[in-house]
C-alpha positions in Angstrom: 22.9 3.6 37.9 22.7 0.9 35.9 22.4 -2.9 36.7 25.7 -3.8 34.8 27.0 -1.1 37.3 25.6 -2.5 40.3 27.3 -6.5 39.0 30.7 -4.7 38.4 30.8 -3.4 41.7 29.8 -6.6 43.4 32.3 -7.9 41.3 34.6 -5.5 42.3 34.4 -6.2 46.2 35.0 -9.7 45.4 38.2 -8.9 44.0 39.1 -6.5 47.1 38.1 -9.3 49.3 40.1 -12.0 47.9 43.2 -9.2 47.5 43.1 -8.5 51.3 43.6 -12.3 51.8 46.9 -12.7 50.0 48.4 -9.3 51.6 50.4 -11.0 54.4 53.4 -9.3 54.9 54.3 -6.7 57.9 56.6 -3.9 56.6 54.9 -0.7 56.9 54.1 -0.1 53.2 52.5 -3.6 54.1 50.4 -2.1 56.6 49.0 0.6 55.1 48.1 -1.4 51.9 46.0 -3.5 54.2 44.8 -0.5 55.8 43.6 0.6 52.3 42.4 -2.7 51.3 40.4 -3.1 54.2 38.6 0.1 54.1 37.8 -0.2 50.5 35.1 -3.1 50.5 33.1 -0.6 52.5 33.2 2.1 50.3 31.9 -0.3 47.3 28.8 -1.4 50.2 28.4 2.1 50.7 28.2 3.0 46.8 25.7 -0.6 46.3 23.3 0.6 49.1 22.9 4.0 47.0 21.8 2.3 44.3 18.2 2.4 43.3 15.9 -0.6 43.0 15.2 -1.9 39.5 12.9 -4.7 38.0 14.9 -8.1 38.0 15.4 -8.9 34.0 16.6 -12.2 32.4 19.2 -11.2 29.6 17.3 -10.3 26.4 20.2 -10.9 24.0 18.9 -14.3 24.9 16.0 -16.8 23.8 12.5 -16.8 25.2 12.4 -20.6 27.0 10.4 -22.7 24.9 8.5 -25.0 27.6 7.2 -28.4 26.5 3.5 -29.0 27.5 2.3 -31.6 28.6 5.6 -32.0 30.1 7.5 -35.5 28.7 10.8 -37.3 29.1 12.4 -35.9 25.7 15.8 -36.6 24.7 16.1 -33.9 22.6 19.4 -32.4 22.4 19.7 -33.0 18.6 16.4 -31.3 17.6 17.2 -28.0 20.1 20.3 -27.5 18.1 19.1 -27.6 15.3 16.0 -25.1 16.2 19.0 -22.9 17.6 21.8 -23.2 14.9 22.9 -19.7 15.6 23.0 -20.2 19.3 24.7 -17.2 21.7 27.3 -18.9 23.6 27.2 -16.4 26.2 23.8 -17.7 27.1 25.1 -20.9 28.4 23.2 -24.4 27.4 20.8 -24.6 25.2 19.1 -27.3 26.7 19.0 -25.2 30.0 16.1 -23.3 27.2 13.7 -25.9 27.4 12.2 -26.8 31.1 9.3 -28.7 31.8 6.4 -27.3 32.8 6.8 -27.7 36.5 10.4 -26.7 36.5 8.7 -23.2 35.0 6.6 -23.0 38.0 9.5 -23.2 40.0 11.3 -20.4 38.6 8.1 -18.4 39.4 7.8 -18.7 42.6 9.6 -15.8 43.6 8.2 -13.5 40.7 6.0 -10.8 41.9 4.3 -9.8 38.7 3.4 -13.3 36.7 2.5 -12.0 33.0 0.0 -14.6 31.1 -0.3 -13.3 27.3 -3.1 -15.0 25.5 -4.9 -15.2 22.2 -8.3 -14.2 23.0 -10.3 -16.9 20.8 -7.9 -19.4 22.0 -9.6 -21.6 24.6 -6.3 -24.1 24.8 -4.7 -21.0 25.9 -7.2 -20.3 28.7 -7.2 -23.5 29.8 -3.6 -23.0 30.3 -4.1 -19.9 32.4 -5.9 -21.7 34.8 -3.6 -24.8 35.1 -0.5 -22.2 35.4 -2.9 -20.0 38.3 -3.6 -23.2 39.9 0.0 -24.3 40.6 1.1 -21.0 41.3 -1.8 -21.0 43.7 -0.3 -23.9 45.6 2.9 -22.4 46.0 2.0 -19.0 47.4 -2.4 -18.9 48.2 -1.0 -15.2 48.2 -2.3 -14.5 44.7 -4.3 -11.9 42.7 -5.6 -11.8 39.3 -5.1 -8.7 37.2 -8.0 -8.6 34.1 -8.0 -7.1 30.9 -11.5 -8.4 30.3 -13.0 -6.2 33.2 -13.0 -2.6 32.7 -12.2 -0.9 35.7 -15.0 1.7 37.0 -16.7 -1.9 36.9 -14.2 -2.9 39.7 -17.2 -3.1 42.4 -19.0 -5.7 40.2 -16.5 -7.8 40.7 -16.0 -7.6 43.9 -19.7 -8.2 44.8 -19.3 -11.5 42.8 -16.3 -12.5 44.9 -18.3 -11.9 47.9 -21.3 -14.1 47.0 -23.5 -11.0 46.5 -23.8 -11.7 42.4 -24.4 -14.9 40.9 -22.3 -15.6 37.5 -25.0 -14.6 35.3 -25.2 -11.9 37.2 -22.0 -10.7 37.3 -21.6 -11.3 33.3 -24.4 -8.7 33.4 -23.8 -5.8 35.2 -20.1 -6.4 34.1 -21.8 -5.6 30.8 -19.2 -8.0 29.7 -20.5 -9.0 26.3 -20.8 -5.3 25.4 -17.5 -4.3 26.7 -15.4 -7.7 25.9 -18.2 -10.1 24.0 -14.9 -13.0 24.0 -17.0 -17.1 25.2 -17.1 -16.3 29.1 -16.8 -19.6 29.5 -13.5 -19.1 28.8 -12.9 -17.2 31.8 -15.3 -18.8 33.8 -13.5 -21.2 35.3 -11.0 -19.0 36.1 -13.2 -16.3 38.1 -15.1 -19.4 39.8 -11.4 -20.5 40.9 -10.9 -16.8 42.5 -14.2 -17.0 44.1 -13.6 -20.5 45.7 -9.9 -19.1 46.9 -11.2 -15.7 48.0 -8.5 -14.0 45.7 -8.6 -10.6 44.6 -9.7 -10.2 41.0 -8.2 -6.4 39.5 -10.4 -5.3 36.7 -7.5 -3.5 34.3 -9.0 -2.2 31.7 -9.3 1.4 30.2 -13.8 1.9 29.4 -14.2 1.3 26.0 -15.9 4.7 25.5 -12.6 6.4 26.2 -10.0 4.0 24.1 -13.1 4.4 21.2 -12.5 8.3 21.7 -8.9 8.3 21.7 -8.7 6.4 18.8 -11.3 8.7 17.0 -10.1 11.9 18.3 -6.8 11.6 20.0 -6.0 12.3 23.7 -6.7 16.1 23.2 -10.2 15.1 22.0 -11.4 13.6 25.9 -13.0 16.1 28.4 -11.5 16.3 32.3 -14.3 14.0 33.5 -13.0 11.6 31.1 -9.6 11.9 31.6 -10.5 10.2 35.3 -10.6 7.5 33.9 -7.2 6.6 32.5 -3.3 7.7 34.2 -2.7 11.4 34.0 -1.8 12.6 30.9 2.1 13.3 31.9 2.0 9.3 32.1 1.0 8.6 28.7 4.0 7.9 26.9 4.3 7.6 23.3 8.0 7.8 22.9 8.9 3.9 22.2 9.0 4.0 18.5 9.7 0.3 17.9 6.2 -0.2 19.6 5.1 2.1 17.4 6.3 0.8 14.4 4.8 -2.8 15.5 1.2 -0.9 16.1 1.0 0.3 12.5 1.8 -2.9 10.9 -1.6 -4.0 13.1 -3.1 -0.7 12.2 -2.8 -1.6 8.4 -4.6 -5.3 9.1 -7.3 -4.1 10.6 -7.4 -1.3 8.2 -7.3 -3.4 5.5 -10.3 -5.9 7.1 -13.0 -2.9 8.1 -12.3 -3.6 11.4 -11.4 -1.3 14.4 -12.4 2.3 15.2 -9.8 4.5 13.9 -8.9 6.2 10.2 -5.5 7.4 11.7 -2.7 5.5 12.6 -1.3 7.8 15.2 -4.6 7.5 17.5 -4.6 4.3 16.7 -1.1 4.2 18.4 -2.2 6.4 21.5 -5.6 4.4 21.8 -3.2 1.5 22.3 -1.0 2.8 24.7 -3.9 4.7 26.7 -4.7 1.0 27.2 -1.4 -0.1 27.9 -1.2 2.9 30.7 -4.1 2.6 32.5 -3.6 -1.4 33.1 0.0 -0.4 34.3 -1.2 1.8 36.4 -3.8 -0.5 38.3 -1.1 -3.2 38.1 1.4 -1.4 40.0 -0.8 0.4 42.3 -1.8 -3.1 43.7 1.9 -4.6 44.1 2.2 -1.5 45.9 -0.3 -1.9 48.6 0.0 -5.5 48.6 3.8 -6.2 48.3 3.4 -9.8 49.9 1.2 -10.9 46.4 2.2 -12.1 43.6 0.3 -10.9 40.9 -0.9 -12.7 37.6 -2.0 -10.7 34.8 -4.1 -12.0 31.9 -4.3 -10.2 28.5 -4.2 -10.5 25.5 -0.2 -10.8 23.8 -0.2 -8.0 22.2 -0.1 -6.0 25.3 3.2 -8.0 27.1 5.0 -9.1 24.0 8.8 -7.5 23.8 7.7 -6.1 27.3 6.5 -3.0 25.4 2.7 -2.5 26.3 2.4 -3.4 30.1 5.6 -4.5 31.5 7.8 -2.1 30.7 5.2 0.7 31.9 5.1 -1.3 35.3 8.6 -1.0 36.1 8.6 2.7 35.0 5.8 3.0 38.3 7.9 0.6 40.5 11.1 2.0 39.3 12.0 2.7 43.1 10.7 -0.7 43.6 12.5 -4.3 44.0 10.3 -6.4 41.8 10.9 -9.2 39.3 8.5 -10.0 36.5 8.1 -12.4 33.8 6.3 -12.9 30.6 4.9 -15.8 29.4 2.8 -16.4 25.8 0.6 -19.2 26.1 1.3 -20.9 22.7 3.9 -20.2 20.1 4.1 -16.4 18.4 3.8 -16.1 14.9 6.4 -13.0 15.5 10.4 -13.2 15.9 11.0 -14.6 19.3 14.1 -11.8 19.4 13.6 -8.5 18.0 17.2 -6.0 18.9 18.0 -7.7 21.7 14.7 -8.4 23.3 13.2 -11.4 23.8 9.0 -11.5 23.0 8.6 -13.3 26.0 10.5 -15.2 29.0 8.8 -18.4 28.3 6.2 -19.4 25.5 4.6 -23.0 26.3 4.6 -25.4 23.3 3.2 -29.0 23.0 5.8 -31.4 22.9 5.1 -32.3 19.3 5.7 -28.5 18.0 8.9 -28.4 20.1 10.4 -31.2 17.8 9.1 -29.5 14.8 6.0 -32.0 14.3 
């Protein structure tokens, strides 16, 4: 059932409950309409604890919350109408639509799965990652890290570095890291020295570059069974979401057009993708499984967590059973639609002050 479902029949009990309080006379008809009133709230419990979990969503008919960083005392009621002039009613105030930093980490601190999508040659945005792991930090020590940047049959590297078995330099080596990610480390630096000093767990997420190089060469059917260890079983790859699909080829076509990338066919292109997608799902969930007291915060790059299509929507397939709540947030403004058909890119994207009143 549905979550709408699941509200109407809350709703519904409600209504029961107030109706029982306003049946007050005694004539037998009387009686037996309490009788029935009375035993009808349990048969809507009954039907609410059948329900299956599902991953808490913010309505996506909605805006993305535009959060103004460096948080600053800004009357700006005028400017937010006018940057909404088509504003949903149903979504209440608009102003409600533009919290401050800290009231953002707030509304976090009951999200299990914290999603952190960044721009990969960005360093403002990784600078940001570490302010927003840091305060999440000292609301709940229980933390992890989830990281697109470490591929994951590298997953003992990292775990020697976090037990002071590496050094840095070390760990950037046997990581291979500037063969399999080559981004400035010292980008993630800070971050990974922040894990160290806290003792968190660090989750490398991502999917060998051999095997998303031969996918997007060859196509799933082209990887041998000892590759296929490597990534979700096949039955898990799922290449059904079409809008996805159709936002992959317009990417497909850039890097077409610049020489770049590693495929001459847009449909491995599109399963390369989502192979990637997949496998960081996969080590995503299993984690929040084992360790349902943490809340998780994933870094990657945006294209993977924007309109919830590449990781977060394959995370609450796994955790479907699951009660879970995750949120997206893009680290500086998109250059895409913040609402695409009723889905929002993101749940928050942080913007400096100055680009919130259209500076």
């Amino acid at each position: 059932m549905t979550q709408s479902l699941k509200t109407n029949l809350q709703a519904l009990v409600q209504i029961v409950t107030d109706r029982q309080r306003h049946l007050g006379k005694k004539t037998k008809q009387g009686k037996n309409k309490k009788l029935f009133f009375c035993l009808l709230p349990f048969t809507f419990y009954f039907l609410l604890s059948t329900l299956p979990a599902y991953p808490q969503q913010l309505n996506n008919s909605c805006p993305p919350k535009t959060v103004l960083f460096p948080s600053r005392g800004v009357a700006a009621s005028k400017v937010f109408e006018e940057q909404i002039p088509n504003w949903e009613k149903t979504c209440g105030n608009p102003i409600n639509y533009f919290p401050s930093f800290e009231k953002m980490i707030l509304e976090l601190k009951k999200v299990n799965i914290v999603y952190l999508g960044e721009n990969h040659d960005n360093s403002q945005d990784h600078k940001r990652q570490l302010e927003i792991i840091q305060k999440l930090y000292n609301q709940n020590p229980n933390i992890a890290i989830a990281m697109e940047m470490f591929q994951r049959p590298l997953q003992d590297v990292v775990n020697q570095y976090l037990a002071g078995k590496l050094t840095e330099e070390e760990l950037v080596q046997k990581s291979e890291y500037e063969k399999r990610w080559g981004f400035p480390w010292e980008n993630y630096a800070p971050i990974i020295q922040f894990a160290k000093e806290k003792r968190l767990s660090v989750i490398a997420l991502s999917t060998p570059s051999e095997i998303s190089r031969k996918v997007a060469q060859q196509g799933l059917e082209g990887l041998t069974p000892s590759e296929r260890k490597f990534i979700p079983p096949l039955s898990e790859i799922k290449t059904d979401n079409e809008e996805y699909r159709q936002t992959l080829q317009s990417v497909f076509q850039q890097h077409q057009a610049a020489n770049h990338g590693n495929s001459a066919d847009v449909e491995k292109f599109f399963q390369a993708q989502v192979v990637w997608d997949e496998t960081m799902a996969d080590g995503i969930a299993q984690f929040v499984k084992a360790y349902q007291n943490h809340q998780v915060i994933v870094l990657a790059g945006r294209g993977h967590i924007i309109y919830n299509y590449g990781i977060p929507d394959r995370v609450a397939r796994r955790l479907k059973n699951e009660k879970f709540i995750q949120r997206s947030i893009l680290l500086s403004p998109p250059d895409e639609p913040t609402t695409r058909k009723n889905k929002r890119i993101a749940d928050f994207i942080l913007s400096n002050t100055t680009d919130a009143q259209g500076n």
